[in-house]
C-alpha positions in Angstrom: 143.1 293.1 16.5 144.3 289.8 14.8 140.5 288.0 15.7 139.1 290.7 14.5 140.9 290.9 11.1 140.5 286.9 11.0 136.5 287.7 11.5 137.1 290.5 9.0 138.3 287.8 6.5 136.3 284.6 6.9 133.5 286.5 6.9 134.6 288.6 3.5 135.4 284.7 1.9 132.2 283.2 3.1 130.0 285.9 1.3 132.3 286.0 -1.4 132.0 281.9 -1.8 128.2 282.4 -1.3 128.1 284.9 -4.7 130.1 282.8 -6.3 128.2 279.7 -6.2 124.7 282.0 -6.5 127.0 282.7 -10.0 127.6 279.4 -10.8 123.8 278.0 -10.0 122.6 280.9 -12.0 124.9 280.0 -14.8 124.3 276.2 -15.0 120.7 277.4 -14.9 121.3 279.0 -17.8 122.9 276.6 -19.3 120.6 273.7 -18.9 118.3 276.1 -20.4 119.9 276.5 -23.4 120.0 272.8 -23.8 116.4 272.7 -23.5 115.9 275.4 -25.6 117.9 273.8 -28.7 115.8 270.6 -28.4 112.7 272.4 -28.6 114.3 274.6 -31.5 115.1 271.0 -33.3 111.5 270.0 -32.6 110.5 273.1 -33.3 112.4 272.8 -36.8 111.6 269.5 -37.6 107.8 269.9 -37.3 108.2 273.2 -39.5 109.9 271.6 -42.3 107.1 268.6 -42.1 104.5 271.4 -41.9 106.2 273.3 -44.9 106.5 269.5 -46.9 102.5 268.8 -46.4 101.7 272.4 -47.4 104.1 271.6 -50.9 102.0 268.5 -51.3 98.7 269.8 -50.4 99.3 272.6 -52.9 100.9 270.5 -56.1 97.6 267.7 -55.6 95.4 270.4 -55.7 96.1 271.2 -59.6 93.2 269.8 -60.9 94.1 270.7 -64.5 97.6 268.8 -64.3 96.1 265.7 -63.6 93.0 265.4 -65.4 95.1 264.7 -68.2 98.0 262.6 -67.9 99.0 261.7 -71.2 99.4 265.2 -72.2 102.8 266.5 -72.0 101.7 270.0 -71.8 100.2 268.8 -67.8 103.8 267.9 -67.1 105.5 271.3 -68.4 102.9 272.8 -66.2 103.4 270.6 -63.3 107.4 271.2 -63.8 106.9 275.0 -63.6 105.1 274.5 -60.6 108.1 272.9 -58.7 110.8 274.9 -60.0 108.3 277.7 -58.7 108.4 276.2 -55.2 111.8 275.3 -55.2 112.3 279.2 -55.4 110.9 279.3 -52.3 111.7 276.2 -50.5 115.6 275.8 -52.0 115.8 272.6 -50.0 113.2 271.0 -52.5 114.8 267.7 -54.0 112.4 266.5 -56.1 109.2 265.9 -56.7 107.8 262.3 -58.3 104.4 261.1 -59.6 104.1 257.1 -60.1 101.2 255.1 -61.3 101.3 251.7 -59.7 104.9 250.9 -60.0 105.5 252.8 -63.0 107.1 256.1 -62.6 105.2 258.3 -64.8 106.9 261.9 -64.3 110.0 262.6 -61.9 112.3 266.2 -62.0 115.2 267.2 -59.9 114.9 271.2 -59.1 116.5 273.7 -60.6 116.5 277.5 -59.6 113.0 278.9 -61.1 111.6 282.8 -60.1 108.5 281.9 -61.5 105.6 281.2 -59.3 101.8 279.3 -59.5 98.8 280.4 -57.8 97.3 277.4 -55.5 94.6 275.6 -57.2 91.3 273.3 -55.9 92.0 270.6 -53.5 91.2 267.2 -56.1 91.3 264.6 -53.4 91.0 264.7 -49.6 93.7 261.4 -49.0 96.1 261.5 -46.1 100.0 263.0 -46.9 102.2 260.5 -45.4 105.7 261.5 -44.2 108.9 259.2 -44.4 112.8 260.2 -44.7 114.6 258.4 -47.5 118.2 258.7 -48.6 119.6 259.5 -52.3 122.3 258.1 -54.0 123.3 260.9 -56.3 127.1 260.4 -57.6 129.0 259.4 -54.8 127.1 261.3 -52.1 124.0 260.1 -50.0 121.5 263.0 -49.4 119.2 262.3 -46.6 115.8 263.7 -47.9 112.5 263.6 -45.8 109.7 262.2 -48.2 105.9 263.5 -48.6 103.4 260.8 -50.0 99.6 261.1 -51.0 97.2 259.4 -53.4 96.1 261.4 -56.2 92.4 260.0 -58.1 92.3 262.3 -61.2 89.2 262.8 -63.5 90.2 259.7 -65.8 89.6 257.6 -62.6 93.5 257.0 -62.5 95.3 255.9 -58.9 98.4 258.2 -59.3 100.3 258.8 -56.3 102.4 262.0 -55.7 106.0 262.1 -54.3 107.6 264.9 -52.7 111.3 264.6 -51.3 113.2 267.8 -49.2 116.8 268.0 -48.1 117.2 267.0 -44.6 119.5 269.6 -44.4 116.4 272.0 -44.1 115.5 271.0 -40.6 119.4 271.8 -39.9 118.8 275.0 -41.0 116.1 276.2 -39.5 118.0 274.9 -36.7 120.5 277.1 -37.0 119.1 280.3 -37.0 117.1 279.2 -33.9 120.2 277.8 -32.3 121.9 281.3 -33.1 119.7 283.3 -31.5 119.3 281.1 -28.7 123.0 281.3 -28.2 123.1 285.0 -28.7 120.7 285.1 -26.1 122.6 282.9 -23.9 125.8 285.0 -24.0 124.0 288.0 -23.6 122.1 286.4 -20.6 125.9 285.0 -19.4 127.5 288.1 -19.1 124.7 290.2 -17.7 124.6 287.4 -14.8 128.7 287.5 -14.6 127.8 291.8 -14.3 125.6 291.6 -11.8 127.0 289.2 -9.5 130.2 290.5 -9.7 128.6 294.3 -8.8 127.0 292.9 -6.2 130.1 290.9 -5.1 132.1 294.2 -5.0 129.0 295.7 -3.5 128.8 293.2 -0.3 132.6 293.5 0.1 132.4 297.3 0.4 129.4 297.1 2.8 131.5 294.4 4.9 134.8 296.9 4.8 132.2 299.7 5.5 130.7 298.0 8.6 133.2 296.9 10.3 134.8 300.8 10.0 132.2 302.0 11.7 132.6 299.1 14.0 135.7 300.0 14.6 134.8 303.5 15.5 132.2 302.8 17.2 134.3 301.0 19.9 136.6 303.9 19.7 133.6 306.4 20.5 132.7 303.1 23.5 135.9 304.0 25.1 136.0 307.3 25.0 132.2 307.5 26.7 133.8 305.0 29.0 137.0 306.9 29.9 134.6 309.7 30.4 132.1 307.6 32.8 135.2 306.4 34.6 136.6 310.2 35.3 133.0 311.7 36.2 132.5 308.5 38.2 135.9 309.1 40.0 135.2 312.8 40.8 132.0 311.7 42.3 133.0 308.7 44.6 135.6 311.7 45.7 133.2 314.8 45.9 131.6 313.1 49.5 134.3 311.6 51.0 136.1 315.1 50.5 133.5 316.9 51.5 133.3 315.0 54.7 137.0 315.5 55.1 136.8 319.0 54.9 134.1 319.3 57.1 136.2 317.4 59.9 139.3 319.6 59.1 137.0 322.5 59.9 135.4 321.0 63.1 139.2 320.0 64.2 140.7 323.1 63.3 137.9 324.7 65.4 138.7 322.2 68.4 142.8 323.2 67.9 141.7 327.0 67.8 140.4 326.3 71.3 144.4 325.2 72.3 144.3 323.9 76.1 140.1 324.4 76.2 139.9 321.7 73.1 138.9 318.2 73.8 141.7 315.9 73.7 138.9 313.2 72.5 137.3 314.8 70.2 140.5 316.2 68.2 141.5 312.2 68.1 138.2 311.2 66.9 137.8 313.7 64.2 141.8 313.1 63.3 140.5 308.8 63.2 137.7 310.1 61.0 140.0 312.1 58.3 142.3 308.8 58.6 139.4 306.8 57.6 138.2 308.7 54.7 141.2 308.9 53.3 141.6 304.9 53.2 138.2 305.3 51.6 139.7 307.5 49.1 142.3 305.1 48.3 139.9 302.1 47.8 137.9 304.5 45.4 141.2 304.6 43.8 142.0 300.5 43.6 138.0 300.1 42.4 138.2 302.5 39.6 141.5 300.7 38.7 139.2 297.3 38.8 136.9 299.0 37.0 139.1 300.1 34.1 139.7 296.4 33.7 137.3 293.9 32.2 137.7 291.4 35.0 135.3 291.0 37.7 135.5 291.7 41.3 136.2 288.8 43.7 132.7 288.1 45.9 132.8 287.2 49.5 130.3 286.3 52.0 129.5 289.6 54.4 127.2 290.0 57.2 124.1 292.8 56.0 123.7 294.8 58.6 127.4 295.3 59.6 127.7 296.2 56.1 124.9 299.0 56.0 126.1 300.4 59.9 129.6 300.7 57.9 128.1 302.9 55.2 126.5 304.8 57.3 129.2 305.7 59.6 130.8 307.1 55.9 128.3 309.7 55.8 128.1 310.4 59.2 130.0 313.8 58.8 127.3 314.8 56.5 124.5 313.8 58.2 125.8 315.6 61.3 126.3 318.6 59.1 122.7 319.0 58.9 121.6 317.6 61.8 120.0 314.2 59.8 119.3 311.5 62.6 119.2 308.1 60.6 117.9 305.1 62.1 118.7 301.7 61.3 115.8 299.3 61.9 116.9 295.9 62.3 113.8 293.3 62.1 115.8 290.4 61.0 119.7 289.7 62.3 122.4 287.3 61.4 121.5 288.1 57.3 124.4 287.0 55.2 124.7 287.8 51.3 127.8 287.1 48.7 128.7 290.1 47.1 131.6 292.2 45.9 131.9 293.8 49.2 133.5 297.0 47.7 130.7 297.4 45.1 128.3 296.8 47.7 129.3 299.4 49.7 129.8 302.7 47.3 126.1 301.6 45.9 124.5 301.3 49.6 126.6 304.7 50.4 125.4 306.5 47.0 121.7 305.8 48.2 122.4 306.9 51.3 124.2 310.1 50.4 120.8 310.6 47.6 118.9 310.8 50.5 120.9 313.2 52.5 121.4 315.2 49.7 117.3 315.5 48.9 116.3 315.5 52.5 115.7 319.0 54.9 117.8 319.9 57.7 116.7 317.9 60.8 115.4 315.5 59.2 115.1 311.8 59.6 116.6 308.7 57.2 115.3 305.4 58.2 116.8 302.2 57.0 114.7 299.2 57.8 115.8 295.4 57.4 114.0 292.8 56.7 113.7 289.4 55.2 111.0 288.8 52.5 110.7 285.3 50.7 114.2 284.1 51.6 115.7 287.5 50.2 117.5 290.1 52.0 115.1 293.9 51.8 116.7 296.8 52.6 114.5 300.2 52.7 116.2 303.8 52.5 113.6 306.1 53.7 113.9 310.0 52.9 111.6 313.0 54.1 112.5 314.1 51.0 110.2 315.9 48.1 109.9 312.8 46.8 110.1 311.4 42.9 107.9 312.2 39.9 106.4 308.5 38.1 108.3 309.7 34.8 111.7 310.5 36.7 111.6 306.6 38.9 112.3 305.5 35.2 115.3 307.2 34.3 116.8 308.0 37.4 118.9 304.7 37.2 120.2 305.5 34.4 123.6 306.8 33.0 124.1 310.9 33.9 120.9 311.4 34.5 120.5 313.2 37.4 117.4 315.7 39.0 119.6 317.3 41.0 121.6 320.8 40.3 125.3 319.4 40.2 124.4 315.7 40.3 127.2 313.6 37.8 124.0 311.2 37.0 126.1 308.3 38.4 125.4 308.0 41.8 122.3 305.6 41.4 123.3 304.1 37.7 126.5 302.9 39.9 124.4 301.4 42.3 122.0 299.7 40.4 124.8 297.7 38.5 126.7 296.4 41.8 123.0 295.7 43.3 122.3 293.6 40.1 125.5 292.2 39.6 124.6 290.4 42.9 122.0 289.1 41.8 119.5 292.0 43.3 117.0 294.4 42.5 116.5 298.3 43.2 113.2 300.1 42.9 112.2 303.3 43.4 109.0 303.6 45.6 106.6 306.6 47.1 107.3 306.3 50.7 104.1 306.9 53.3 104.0 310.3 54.3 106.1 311.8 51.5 109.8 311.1 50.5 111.3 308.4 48.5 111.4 304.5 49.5 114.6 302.9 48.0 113.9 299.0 48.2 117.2 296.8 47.8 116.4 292.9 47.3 119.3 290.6 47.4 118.9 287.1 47.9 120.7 285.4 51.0 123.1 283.3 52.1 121.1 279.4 53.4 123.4 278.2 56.1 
């Protein structure tokens, strides 16, 4: 329980570090994009107060009429209307200058103006050139970005025009990008923090549900098992008892006889009862074994002593129906390693299969032999032999052809044969029956 709760845990804090650092990854993510995001948004700014600047200048050279004249003051009033116009819609509009050589002929700080101008025809086609500058107005130094370009007016004069906007504009137009960016980013933030935590909740409730069902699952293991174990139990017991009872009857007949009875025969079948019941109690210590997950011991054994033995198990069956089994010995002196025990309840469950499906006065033959340095044991029945569909289940757990049949006979038997280190098929035997062919490997001296 404690391993399991310590697997519980470290694999609830593993997943919970892995959303956690998913959380984080997506959130520095987001973060580095927000950087990235307010450069561009100062880039973005910048270029859009240097595009709004050149638009200013393009549009205040373009007033023909303003500059044809320069000595009239009436140009100037125009030209003065003009910027308080465009200072209504660019506020950050410092100033705006026109100089002839070094002579400043017209210069106006902005004041608020709602009074716009139309935009006039272009008089020259010379380059706007962009420069920051800083004014000293009072005891405070404005930063301004300045806008230059050469004006040639009708009078032939060289007059160049001088534009200069607040710095402070490209901070603004910062700001509202900035703000929404960060908006954004918040937004973005806590829908991330949401989700992951949802699915963090999510993964931990999956976990908790899984290993539940785990859990119950090993319940519902144990109880098929418990079950296994008592329908295995009541049929390792159902032939030994059954032999039993048949010797009780025969020896009950012998006693019946009183003086008439053979003396031998009433010992042999009393050795007999003895016998099974020792059987009965090493069913008993197996199914103890069995109930605990340890394996059984292994021990070397010779093969055919070992198949003689089981048969001599069923021998008050087969005499019961008059079965003659044969063994068939082409090979002697075969030695396996095996839990003997195991060995011998699967070799007898094959051998009582084939009693159980073969007619009275019948023959079983078991044949020996030795086949590419393994041990092959053949149980041949004159049974009705076995459909192609059934050979595929019939090793498996209750599943049984026969009217009465536990399903555990050969399932039993095919688990000791493989635990050492065999094989089981089941085969068509000539002539009709069933061929059970047992391959162990053997023992090199």
């Amino acid at each position: 329980m404690a391993k399991r709760f310590h697997l519980h845990m470290t694999l609830t804090v593993i997943t919970t570090a892995v959303v956690i650092l998913s959380a984080l990854l997506a959130g520095s993510s987001l973060w580095l994009l927000r950087s990235l995001n307010r450069q561009a948004a100062r880039l973005t700014a910048t270029q859009a107060v240097i595009d709004k600047g050149c638009q200013m200048t393009q549009y205040i050279s373009c007033q023909e009429d303003i500059f044809s004249g320069t000595e009239d003051g009436k140009n100037w009033k125009r030209l003065s209307e003009t910027i308080r116009s465009l200072h209504t819609l660019e506020g950050n509009l410092q100033y705006v200058s026109v100089s002839q050589g070094s002579a400043t002929i017209f210069h106006e700080q902005t004041s608020m103006s709602d009074r716009q101008n139309d935009k006039g025809k272009e008089t020259s086609v010379a380059p706007i050139i962009v420069g920051k500058s800083i004014l000293n107005l009072g005891n405070t130094q404005t930063p301004v970005v300045v806008f230059r370009k050469k004006i040639y007016n009708s009078e032939g004069k060289d007059l160049q025009l001088e534009i200069g906007i607040k710095k402070v504009a490209v901070g603004q137009a910062e700001t509202e990008a900035s703000n929404i960016i960060s908006s954004m980013f918040r937004l973005s933030l806590i829908s991330v923090i949401v989700a992951f935590g949802l699915n963090l909740m999510l993964v931990i409730w999956m976990i908790h549900r899984e290993n539940t069902r785990k859990q119950q699952r090993q319940k519902e293991e144990h109880l098929a098992f418990a079950g296994m174990l008592a329908n295995g139990i009541v049929h390792d017991f159902r032939n030994p008892m059954s032999a039993m009872k048949l010797d009780v009857q025969m020896l009950n007949r012998e006693a019946a006889k009183g003086m008439q009875g053979k003396s031998e025969k009433i010992t042999a079948l009393a050795e007999r009862i003895k016998t099974t019941m020792d059987r009965m109690d090493g069913v008993f210590q197996e199914f103890f074994r069995i109930s605990r997950p340890t394996d059984g011991e292994t021990e070397n054994c010779e093969l055919s002593s070992l198949i003689k033995d089981c048969i001599s198990i069923i021998s008050a069956r087969l005499e019961h129906k008059k079965i003659q089994c044969n063994l068939i010995e082409n090979a002697t002196g075969i030695h396996i390693r095996a839990d003997i025990s195991a060995l011998r309840r699967a070799l007898v469950n094959i051998l009582t299969n084939a009693e159980q499906h073969s007619k009275d006065g019948s023959t079983i033959t078991v044949d020996l032999s030795l086949e590419h340095g393994r041990a092959v044991t053949k149980i041949i029945d004159s049974g009705p032999g076995i459909s192609d569909t059934d050979k595929q289940k019939i090793f498996e757990m209750f599943y049984s052809t026969r009217p009465g049949g536990t399903g555990l006979g050969l399932f039993i038997a095919k688990t000791a044969i493989e635990k050492a280190g065999g094989s089981i098929q089941a085969l068509d035997a000539d002539g009709g029956g069933t061929c059970f062919k047992v391959c162990i490997p053997i023992i090199k001296e």
